[in-house]
C-alpha positions as CSV (number, residue, x, y, z in Angstrom):
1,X,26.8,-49.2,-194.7
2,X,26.8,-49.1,-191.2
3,X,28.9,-45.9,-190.6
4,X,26.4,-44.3,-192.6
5,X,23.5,-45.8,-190.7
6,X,25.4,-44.6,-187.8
7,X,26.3,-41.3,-189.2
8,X,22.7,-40.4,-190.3
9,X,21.4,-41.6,-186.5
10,X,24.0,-39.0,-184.9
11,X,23.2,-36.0,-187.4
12,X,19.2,-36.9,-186.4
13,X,19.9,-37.3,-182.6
14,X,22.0,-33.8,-183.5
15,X,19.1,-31.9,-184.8
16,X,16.5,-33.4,-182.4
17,X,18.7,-31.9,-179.7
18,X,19.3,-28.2,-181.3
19,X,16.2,-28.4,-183.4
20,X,13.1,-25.8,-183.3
21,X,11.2,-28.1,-181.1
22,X,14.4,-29.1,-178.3
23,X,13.7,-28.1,-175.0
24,X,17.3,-26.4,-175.2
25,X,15.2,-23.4,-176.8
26,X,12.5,-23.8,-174.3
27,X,14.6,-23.2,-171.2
28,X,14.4,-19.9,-169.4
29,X,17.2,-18.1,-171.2
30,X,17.1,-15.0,-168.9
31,X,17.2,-17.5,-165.6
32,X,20.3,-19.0,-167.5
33,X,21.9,-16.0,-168.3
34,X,21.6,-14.4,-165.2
35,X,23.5,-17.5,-163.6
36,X,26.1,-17.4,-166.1
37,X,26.9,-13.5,-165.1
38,X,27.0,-14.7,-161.3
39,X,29.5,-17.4,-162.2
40,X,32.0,-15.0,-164.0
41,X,31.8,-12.5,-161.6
42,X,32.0,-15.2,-159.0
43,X,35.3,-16.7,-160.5
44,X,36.8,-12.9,-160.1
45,X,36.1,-12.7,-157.0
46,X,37.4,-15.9,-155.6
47,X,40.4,-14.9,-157.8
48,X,41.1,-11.2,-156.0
49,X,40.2,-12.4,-152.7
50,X,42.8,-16.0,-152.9
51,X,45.2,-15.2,-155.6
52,X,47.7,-13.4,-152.5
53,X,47.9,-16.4,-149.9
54,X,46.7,-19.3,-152.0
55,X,49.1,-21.7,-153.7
56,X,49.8,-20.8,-157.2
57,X,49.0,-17.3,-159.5
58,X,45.5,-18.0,-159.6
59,X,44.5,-18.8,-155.9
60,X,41.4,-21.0,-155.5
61,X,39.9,-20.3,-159.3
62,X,41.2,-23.5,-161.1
63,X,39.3,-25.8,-158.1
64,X,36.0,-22.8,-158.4
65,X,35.8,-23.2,-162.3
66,X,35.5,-26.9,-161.9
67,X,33.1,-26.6,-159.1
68,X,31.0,-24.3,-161.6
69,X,31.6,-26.8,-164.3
70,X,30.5,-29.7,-162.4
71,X,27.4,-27.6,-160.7
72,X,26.3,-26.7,-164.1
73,X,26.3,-30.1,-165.8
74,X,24.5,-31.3,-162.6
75,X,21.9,-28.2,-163.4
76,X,21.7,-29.1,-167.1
77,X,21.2,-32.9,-166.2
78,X,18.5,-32.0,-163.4
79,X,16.7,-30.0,-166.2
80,X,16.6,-33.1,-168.3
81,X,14.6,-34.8,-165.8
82,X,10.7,-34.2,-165.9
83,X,9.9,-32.7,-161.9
84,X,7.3,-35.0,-161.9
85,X,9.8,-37.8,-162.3
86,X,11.8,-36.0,-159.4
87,X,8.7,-36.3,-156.9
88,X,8.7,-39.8,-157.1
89,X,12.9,-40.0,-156.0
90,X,12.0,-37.1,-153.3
91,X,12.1,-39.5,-150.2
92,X,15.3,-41.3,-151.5
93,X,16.6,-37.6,-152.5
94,X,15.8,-36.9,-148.7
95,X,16.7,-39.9,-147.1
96,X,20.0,-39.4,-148.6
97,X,20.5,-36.1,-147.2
98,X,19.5,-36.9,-143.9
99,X,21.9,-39.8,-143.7
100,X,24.7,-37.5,-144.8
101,X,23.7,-35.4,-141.4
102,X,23.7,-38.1,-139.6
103,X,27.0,-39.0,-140.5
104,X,28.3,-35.3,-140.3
105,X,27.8,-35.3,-136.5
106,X,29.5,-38.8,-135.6
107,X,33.5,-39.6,-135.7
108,X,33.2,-39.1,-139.6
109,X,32.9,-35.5,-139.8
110,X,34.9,-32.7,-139.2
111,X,35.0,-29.6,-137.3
112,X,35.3,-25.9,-139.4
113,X,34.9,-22.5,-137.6
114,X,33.4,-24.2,-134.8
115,X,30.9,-26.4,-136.3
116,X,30.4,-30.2,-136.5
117,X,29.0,-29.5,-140.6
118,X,31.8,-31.5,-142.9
119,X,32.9,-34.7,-144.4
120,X,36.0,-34.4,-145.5
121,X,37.4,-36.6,-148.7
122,X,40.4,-35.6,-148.8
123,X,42.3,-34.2,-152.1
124,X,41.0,-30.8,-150.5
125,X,37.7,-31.3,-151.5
126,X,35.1,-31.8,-148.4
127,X,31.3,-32.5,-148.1
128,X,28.7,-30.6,-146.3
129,X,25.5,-32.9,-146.2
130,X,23.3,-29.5,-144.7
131,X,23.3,-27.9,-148.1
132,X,21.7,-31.1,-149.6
133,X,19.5,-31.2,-147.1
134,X,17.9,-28.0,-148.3
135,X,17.3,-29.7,-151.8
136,X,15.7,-33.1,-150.0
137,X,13.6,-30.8,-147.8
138,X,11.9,-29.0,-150.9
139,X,11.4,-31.8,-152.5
140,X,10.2,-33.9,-149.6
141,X,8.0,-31.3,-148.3
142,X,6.2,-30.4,-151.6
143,X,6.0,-34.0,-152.4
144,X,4.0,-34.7,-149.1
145,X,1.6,-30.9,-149.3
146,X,1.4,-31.1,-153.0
147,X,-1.8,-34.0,-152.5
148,X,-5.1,-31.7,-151.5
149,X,-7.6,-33.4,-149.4
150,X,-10.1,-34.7,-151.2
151,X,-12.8,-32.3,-152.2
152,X,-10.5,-29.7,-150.8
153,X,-7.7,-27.0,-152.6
154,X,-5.5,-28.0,-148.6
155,X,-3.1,-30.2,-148.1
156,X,-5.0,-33.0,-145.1
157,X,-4.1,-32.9,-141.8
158,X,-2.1,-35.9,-141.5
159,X,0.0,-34.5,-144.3
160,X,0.4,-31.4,-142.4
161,X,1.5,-33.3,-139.5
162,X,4.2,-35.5,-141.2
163,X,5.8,-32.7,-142.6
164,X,6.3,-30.7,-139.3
165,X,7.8,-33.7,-138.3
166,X,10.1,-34.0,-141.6
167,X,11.5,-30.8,-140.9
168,X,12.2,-31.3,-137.4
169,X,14.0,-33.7,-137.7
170,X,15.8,-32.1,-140.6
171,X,16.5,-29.2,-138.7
172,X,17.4,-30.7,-135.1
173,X,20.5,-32.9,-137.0
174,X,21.4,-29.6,-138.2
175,X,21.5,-27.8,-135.0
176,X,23.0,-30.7,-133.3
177,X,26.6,-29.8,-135.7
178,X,25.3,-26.6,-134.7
179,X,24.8,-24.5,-137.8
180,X,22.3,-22.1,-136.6
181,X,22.5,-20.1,-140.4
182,X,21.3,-23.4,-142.3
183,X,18.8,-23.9,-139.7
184,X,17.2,-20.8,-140.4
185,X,17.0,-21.6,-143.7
186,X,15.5,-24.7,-143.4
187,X,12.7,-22.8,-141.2
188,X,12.0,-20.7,-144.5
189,X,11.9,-23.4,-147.1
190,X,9.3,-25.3,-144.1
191,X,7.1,-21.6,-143.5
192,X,7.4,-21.3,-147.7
193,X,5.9,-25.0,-148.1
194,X,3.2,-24.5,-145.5
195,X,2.1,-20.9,-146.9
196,X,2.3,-22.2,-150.4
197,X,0.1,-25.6,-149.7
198,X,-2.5,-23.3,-148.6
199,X,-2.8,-25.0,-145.1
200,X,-5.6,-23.3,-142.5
201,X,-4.7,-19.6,-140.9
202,X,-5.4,-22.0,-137.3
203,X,-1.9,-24.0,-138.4
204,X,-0.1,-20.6,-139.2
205,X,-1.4,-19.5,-135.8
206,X,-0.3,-22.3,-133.9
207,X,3.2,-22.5,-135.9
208,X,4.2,-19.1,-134.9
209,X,3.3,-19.6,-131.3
210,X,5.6,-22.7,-131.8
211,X,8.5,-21.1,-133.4
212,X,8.7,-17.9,-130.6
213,X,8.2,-21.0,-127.9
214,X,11.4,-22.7,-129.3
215,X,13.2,-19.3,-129.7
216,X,13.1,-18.6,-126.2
217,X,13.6,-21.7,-125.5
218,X,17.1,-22.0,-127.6
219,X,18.0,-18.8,-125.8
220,X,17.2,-19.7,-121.9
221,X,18.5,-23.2,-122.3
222,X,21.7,-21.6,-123.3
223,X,21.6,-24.3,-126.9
224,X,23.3,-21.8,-129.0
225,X,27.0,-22.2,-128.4
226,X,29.0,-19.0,-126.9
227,X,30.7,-18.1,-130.7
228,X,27.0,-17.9,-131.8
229,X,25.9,-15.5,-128.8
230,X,29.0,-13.7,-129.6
231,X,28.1,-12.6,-133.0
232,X,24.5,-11.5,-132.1
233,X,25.9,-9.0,-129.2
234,X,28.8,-8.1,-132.1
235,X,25.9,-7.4,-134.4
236,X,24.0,-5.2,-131.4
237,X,27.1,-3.0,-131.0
238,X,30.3,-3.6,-132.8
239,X,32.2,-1.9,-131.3
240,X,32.3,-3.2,-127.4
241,X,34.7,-5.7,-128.9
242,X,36.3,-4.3,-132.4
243,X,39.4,-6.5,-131.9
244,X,37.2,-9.6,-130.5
245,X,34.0,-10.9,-131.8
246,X,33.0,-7.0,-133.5
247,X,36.2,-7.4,-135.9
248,X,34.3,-8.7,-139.0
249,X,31.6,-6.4,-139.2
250,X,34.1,-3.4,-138.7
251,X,36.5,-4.4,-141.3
252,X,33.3,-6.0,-143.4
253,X,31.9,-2.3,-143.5
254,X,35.3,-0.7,-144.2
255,X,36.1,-2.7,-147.3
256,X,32.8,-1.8,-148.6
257,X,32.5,1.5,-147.8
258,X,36.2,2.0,-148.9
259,X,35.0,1.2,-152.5
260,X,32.3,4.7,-153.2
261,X,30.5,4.7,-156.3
262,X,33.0,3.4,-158.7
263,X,35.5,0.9,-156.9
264,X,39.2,0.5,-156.8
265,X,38.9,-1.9,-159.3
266,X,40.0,-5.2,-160.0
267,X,42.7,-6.1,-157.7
268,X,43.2,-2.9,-156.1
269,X,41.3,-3.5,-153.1
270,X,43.7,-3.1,-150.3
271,X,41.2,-4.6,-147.5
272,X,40.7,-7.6,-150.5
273,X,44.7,-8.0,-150.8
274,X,46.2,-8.0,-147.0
275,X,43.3,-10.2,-146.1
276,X,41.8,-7.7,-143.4
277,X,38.2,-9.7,-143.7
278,X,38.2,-13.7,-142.5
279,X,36.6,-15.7,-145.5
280,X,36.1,-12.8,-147.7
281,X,36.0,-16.0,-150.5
282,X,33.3,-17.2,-149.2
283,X,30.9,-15.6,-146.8
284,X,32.3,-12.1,-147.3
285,X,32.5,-12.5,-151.0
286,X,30.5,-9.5,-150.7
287,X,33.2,-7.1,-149.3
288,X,34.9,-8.1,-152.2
289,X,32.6,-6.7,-154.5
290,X,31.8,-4.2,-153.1
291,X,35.8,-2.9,-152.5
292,X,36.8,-3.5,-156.1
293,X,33.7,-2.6,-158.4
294,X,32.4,-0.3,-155.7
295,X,28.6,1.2,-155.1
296,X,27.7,0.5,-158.9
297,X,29.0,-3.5,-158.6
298,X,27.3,-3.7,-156.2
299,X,24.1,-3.0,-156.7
300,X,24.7,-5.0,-160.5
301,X,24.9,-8.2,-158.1
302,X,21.9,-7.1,-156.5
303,X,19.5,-7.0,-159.1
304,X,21.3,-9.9,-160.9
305,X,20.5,-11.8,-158.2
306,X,16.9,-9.9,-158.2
307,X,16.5,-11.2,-162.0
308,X,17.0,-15.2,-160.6
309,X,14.7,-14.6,-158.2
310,X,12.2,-12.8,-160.1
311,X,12.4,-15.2,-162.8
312,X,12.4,-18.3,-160.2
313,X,9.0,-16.6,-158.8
314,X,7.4,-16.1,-162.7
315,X,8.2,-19.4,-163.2
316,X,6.0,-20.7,-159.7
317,X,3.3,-18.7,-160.9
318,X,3.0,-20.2,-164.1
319,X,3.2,-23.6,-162.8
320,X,-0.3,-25.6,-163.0
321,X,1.6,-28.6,-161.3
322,X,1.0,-28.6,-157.4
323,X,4.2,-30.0,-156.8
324,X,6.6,-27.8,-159.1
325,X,4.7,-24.6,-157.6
326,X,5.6,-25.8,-154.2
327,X,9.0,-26.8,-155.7
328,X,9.7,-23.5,-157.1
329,X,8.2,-20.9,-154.5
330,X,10.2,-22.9,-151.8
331,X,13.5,-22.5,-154.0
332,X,12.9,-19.0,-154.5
333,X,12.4,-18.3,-150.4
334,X,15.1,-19.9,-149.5
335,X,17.5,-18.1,-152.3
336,X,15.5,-14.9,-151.5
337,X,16.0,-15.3,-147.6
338,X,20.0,-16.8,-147.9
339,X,20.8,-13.5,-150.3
340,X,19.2,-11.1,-147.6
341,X,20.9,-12.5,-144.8
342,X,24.6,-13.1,-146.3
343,X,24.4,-8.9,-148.4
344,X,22.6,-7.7,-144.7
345,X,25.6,-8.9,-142.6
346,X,28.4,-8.1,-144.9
347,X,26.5,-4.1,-144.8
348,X,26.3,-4.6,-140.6
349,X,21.7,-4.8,-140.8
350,X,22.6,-8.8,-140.3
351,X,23.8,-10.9,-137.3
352,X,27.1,-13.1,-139.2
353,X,26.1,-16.4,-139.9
354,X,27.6,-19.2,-141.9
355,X,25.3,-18.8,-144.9
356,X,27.3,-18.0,-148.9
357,X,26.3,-15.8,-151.1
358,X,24.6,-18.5,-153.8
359,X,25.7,-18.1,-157.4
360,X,29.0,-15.8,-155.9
361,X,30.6,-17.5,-152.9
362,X,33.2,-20.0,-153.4
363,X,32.7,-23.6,-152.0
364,X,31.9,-27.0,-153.7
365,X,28.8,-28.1,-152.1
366,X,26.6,-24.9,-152.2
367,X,27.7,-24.4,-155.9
368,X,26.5,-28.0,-156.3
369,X,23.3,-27.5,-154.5
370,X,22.3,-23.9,-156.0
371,X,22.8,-25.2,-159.8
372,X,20.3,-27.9,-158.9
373,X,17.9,-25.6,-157.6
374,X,18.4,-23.9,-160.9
375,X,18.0,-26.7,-162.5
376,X,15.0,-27.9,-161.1
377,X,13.1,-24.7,-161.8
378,X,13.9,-25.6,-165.3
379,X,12.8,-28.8,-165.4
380,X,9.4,-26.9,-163.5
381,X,9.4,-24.2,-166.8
382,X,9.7,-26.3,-169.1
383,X,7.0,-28.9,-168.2
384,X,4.7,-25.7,-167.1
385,X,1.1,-25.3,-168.3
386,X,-0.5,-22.5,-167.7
387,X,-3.3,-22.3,-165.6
């Protein structure tokens, strides 16, 4: 009797979950699908560009299909979770992340390709707290700009105030490792926030006068550290220094200019196989693609990517919930301005910077961080009304 009891509660739980009326057939299937392609594109990239130096036949994949595994339960769990539910966790989500930054920069972290930005926990997997901090930013900024004034459609001034100050601090722990890359993302998500909230042109005003103060401010103070210098004279003109600090964007632009319309194909990218590009699995994932699926692969990337962010933006629009608009718009800027930045200096119309290709590059934490961007613009869809 009580097998069946328990047999009848399982095939009810079973058709409450796949049922007309699940959310599973409410999520936004062409977001989802669009991931999905990045992933498997993503795994044959990591597997070209590791498979010749790292241990074993398959290089890196095994450890990036159990990244992708773990970032996609963690995007299928998020999406579970109403956003409104997720505003009121925001300052622990953020508080979180800005301990993990903390930590990064005293005797617990570690030093990678000059900067202060992991926690390493051993096993070869590491931590780095700055891509959670772009998740506990969003959340923490549209949790404080998402209450109007009273009487008003803007966020008050106090408000405004506190979350300048939010992402200051935010951002100075993550210059301090330095990462100047994540820092510039973190500017976006702030500038995406404040736009979004509607706040008063005299803020915008005064924010940009801010932001060109402490821009010449990083530069005559001499903050950015000489590697970081380096690659913005490299980007001005490679080729002072071809050997030196100009050698990634030379062989970055030869590997994808080497693949034409069609590509060399999978596994036939010479550039790919004797390792001519540093961290072509990760920040030059790019080169890869382009190489080995050529012009045409690359531009499929492109507008894959295009469809996540398109979708990301429909999905902001559609949003009559303050706080998911602010959620979702600041998602899609900083997915939008990452994407430019990585494709721009892998094609020499970017200074090289630390910042992955999301959805494509290998590593643990951004995988983890993207999916839950993912899913929290479908927890966002799927608790939308329309205004």
């Amino acid at each position: 009797m009580v097998n069946r009891v328990i047999a009848a509660a399982d095939r009810s739980f079973a058709r409450r979950a796949v049922g007309a009326a699940s959310p599973v057939w409410r999520v936004d299937g062409v977001l989802a699908v669009a991931v999905a392609a990045l992933a498997v594109i993503s795994v044959l990239m990591v597997w070209s560009s590791t498979r010749t130096w790292a241990p074993g036949s398959t290089g890196l994949v095994k450890k990036h299909v159990l990244n992708l595994g773990v970032g996609a339960a963690l995007a299928v769990a998020v999406t579970a979770v109403s956003h409104r539910t997720v505003r009121a966790y925001a300052p622990l989500v953020y508080g979180a992340a800005l301990l993990g930054l903390i930590l990064v920069i005293t005797p617990v972290g570690a030093e990678v390709n000059g900067a202060h930005s992991w926690i390493m926990l051993g096993g070869g997997f590491a931590f780095q707290p700055s891509e959670f901090a772009k998740l506990g930013l969003v959340l923490m900024l549209a949790m404080l700009l998402a209450q109007p004034a009273e009487g008003s459609d803007r966020p008050r001034g106090p408000d405004v105030v506190v979350a300048l100050v939010v992402a200051a601090v935010t951002m100075g722990l993550v210059m301090l490792q330095p990462d100047f890359g994540t820092t510039m993302v973190l500017g976006v998500i702030t500038a995406a926030a404040l736009v979004l909230s509607g706040i008063r042109k005299r803020w915008l005003v005064l924010l940009l006068l801010a932001v060109a103060a402490a821009g010449a401010a990083v530069w005559r103070l001499d903050v950015l550290e000489p590697y970081q210098v380096a690659r913005f004279t490299a980007f001005l003109d490679p080729s002072t220094d071809p050997r030196g600090v100009g050698y990634n964007s030379t062989q970055s632009l030869n590997a994808v200019g080497s693949g034409r319309l069609f590509g060399k194909g999978l596994f036939g990218g010479g550039q790919t196989m004797g390792r001519f590009v540093p961290e072509q699995h990760t920040d030059f994932v790019f080169t890869v693609v382009g190489e080995e699926f050529g012009f045409l692969g690359s531009v499929t990337v492109v507008m894959l990517l295009g469809v996540v962010l398109l979708r990301a933006v429909r999905i902001a629009r559609r949003c009559g919930d303050r706080f998911g608009t602010l959620v979702a718009g600041s998602i899609v800027c900083w997915l939008a301005f990452q994407t430019f930045v990585n494709v721009g200096m892998t094609i020499g119309i970017m200074p090289i910077t630390g910042l992955p290709l999301p959805f494509v590059s290998y590593g643990g934490t951004a995988t983890f961080a993207n999916m839950i961007a993912i899913g929290l613009l479908q927890a966002v869809h799927l608790r939308s009304r329309p205004f």
